[in-house]
C-alpha positions in Angstrom: 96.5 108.4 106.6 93.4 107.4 104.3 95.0 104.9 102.1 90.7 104.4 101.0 89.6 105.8 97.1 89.3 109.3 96.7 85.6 110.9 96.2 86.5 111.2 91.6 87.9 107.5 92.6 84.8 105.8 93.6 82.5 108.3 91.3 84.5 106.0 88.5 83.7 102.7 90.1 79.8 103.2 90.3 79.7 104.6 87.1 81.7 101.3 86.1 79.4 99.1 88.2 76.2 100.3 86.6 77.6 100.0 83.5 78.3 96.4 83.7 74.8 95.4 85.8 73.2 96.4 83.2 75.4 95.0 80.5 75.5 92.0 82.0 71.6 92.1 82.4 71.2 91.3 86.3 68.4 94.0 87.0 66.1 94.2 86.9 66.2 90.4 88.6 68.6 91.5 90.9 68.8 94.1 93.2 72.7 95.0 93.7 74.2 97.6 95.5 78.2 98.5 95.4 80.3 98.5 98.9 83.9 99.3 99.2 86.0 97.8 101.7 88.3 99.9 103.6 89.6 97.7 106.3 93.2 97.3 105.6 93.0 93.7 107.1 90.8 92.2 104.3 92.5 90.3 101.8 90.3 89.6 99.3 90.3 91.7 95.6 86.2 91.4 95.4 83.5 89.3 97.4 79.3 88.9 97.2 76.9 88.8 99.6 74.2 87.0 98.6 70.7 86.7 99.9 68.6 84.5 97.2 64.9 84.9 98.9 65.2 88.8 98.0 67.4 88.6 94.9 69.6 90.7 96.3 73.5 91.2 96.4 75.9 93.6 97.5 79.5 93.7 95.6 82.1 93.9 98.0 85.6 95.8 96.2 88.7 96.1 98.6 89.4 99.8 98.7 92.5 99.8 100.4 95.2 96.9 99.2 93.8 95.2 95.8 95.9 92.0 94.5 94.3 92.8 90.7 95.6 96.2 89.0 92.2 96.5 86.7 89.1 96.7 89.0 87.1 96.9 85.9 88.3 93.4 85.9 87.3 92.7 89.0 84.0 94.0 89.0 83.1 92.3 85.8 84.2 88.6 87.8 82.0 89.4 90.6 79.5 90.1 88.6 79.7 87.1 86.6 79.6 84.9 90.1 76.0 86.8 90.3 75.2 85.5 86.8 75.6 82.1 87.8 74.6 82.0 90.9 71.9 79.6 90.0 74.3 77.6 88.2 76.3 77.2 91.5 73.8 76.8 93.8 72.4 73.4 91.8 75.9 72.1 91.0 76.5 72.4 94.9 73.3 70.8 95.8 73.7 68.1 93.1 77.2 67.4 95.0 75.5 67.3 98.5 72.9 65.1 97.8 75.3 62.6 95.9 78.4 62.5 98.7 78.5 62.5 102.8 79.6 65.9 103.4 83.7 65.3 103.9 83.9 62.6 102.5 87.0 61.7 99.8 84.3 62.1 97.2 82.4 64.9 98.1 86.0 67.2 98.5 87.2 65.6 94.6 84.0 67.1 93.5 83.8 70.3 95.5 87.1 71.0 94.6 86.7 70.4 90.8 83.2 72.0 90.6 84.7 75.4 92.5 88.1 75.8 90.3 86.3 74.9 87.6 83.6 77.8 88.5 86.1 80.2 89.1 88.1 79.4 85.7 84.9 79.4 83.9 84.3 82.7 85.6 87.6 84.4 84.3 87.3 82.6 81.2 84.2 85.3 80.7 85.0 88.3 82.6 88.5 88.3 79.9 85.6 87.5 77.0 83.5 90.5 77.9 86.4 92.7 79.2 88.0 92.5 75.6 84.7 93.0 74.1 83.7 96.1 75.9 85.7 97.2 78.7 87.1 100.5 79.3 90.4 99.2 80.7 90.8 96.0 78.9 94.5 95.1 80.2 94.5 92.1 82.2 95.3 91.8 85.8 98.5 90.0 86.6 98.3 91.0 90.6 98.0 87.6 91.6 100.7 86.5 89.8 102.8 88.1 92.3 102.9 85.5 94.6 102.5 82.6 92.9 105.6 80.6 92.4 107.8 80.0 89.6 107.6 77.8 87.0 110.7 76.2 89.0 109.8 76.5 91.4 107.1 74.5 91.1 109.2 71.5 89.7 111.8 71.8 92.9 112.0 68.7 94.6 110.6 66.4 92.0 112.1 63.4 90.7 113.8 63.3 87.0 112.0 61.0 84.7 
């Protein structure tokens, strides 16, 4: 069984990933092609690959099992990692050049630079979705699995 996108399917999501290269301005700088991801083993919504020398990226979408429901979404936050790459790529040197790889410090700051990326990240993709998207309903996929907000209080101690 071909659990993949249908032909009309992925007609939709390069139609949708030009639109957003180009509102988004990454070409003519970039070079960016689309790629969807039909191993049924990969778990991740969307990925980059990413080589800086050539300015050039491929956008990775998982065709077969996607956590978000709005891959207008998710193409929007891939491309936004794109659009601060450089961004990224000076934070993490900054953070390497400043703590031994490892070390207590260096993981405080790789942590907080990289959820603070990635919130950053959502924080715009939602900004521009609302603005112009075709499908501006939010994804809540992730949700899914996340626990509770019980849940996350089991186990602690009353104050």
């Amino acid at each position: 069984m071909n659990n993949g996108k249908s032909s009309m399917e992925k007609e939709i999501l390069a139609r949708l990933f030009d639109k957003w290269v180009k509102k988004l301005r990454l070409t003519p700088a970039w070079d960016i092609r689309l790629e969807l991801v039909e191993d049924p083993t990969w778990t991740k919504t969307g990925d980059f690959k990413v080589d800086c020398d050539d300015r050039k990226a491929i956008l990775l979408l998982n065709a077969v099992n996607p956590k978000q429901e709005n891959v207008e979404e998710v193409i929007v936050h891939e491309l936004m990692h794109l659009k601060l790459y450089p961004l990224d790529q000076v934070t993490e040197s900054l953070i390497l050049s400043q703590f031994e790889e490892g070390s207590s410090g260096w993981n405080l700051a790789y942590r907080q630079f990289f959820t603070t990326l990635e919130q950053t990240v959502e924080e715009m993709t939602k900004c521009f979705l609302l603005e112009f998207g075709e499908n501006r309903e939010l994804s809540f996929g992730r949700c899914a699995g996340q626990k509770s907000f019980d849940e996350l209080y089991d186990g602690l101690k009353n104050l």
